[in-house]
N, C-alpha and C positions, 0 to 999 in steps of 0.2 A: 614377569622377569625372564629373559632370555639366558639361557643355561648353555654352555659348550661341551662338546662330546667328543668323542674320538673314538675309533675304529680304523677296522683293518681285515680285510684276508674272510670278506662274508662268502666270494664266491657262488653266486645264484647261480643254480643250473650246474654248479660242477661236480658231476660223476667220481673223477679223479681224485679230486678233494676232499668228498664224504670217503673215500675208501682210504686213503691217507694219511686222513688225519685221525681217523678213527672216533669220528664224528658220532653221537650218541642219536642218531637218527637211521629209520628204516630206508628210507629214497630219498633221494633230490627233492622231490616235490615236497616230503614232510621237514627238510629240513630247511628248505624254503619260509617253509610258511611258518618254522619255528624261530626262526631270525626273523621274520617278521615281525611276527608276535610280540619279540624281546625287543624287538629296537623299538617297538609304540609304543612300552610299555614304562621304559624308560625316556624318550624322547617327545617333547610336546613339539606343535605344529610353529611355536615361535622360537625355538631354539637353531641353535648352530651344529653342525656337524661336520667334524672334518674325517674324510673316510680316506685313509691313505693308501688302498691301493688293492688291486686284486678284486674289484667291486663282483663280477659274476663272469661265466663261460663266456666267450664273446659266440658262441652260437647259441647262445639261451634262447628260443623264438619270441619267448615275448620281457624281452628284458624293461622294455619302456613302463610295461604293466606293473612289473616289481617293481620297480623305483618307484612309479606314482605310488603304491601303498605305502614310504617310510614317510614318517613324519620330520618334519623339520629343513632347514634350512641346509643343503648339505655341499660342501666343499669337497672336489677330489685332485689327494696328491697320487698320480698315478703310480699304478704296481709293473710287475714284469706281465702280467696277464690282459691289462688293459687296453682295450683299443679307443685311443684319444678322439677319434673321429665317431667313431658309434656309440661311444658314452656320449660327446656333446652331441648327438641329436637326440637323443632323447629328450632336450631341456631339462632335465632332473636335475641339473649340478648349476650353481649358481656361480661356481669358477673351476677350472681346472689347471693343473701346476703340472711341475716334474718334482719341486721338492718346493715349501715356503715358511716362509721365520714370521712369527706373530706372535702378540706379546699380550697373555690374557690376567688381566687382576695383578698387570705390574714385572710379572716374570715371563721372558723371552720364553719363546719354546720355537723347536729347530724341528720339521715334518719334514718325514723322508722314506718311500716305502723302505728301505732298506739299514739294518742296523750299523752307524757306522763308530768305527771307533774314538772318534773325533771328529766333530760339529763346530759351524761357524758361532763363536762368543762364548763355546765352553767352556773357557777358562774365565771368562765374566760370569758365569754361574747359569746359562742359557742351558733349558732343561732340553736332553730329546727325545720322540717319538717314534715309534715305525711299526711295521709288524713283519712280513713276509718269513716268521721264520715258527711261526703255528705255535710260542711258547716253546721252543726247543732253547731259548736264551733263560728260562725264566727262574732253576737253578743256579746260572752265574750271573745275575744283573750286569750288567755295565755301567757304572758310576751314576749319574746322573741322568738315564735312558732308561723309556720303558716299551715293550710289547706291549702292543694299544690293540691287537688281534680279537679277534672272538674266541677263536682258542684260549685266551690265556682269562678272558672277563667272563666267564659265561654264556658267552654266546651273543652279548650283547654290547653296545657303544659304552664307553666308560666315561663319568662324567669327569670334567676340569680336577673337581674337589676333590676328589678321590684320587687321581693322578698325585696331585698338590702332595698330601697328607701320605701317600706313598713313598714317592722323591725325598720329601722334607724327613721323615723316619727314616730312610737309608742317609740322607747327608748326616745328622745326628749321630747315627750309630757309626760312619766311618772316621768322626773327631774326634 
């Protein structure tokens, strides 16, 4: 059975970003391989992935090598760190977007590196996505929007179900 995931803000190779975000890891390299770790760990080889943005440094040397280790199917909506031309050659990304609307188990959902305060069909109940803000949003939710980051999941992609049962408890709790 094929499972959907999401993510956001993994950052391979960024120096800047383990110091930052204050990343529970010794170096790039072990923090590398510890997003690694988490994303196979939760991700099988026939699943989906959509990774919204901020994928690694763009001078990572061997960024093609990281990619080939995640497992799954993986989708990128790109971040402000992305370079669109050097992610597609790697072949790792099975599409790449700037923002895109997909509709999984019935319910819209609205990708977008960036948190916005309003999304295309939100008022039809169109859930959103994003990260680029490392769980600094995740004290004031925004309505029906979630931080899909590593930051804010463990470190790792967060599945559909879990998003789902997230969302679905804050709309409950604001009627």
């Amino acid at each position: 059975m094929t499972n959907v995931f999401f993510t956001s803000d993994t950052h391979f190779g960024h120096a800047r970003t383990l110091a930052l975000s204050k990343r529970p890891y010794a170096s790039v390299a072990e923090m590398d391989a510890a997003l690694i770790k988490k994303w196979n760990a939760e991700v099988g080889d026939d699943d989906e992935v959509y990774h919204l943005g901020d994928v690694a440094d763009t001078a990572h040397p061997d960024i093609g090598s990281c990619l080939g280790r995640l497992r799954g199917r993986i989708h990128l909506v790109l971040g402000n760190n992305d370079d669109r031309d050097k992610f597609t050659a790697t072949g790792r990304f099975a599409s790449v977007c700037e923002m895109r609307e997909l509709v999984v188990d019935g319910q819209t959902l609205f990708l977008c590196h960036y948190p916005l305060r309003d999304w295309p069909h939100a008022k039809r109940g169109a859930w959103h996505l994003f990260g680029h803000v490392h769980g600094r949003l995740n004290r004031a939710p925004l309505g029906l929007s979630l931080d899909v980051g590593v930051d804010s999941h463990g470190y790792a992609p967060v599945a559909y179900g879990q998003i789902a049962h997230t969302l679905l408890q804050r709309a409950q709790a604001a009627e």
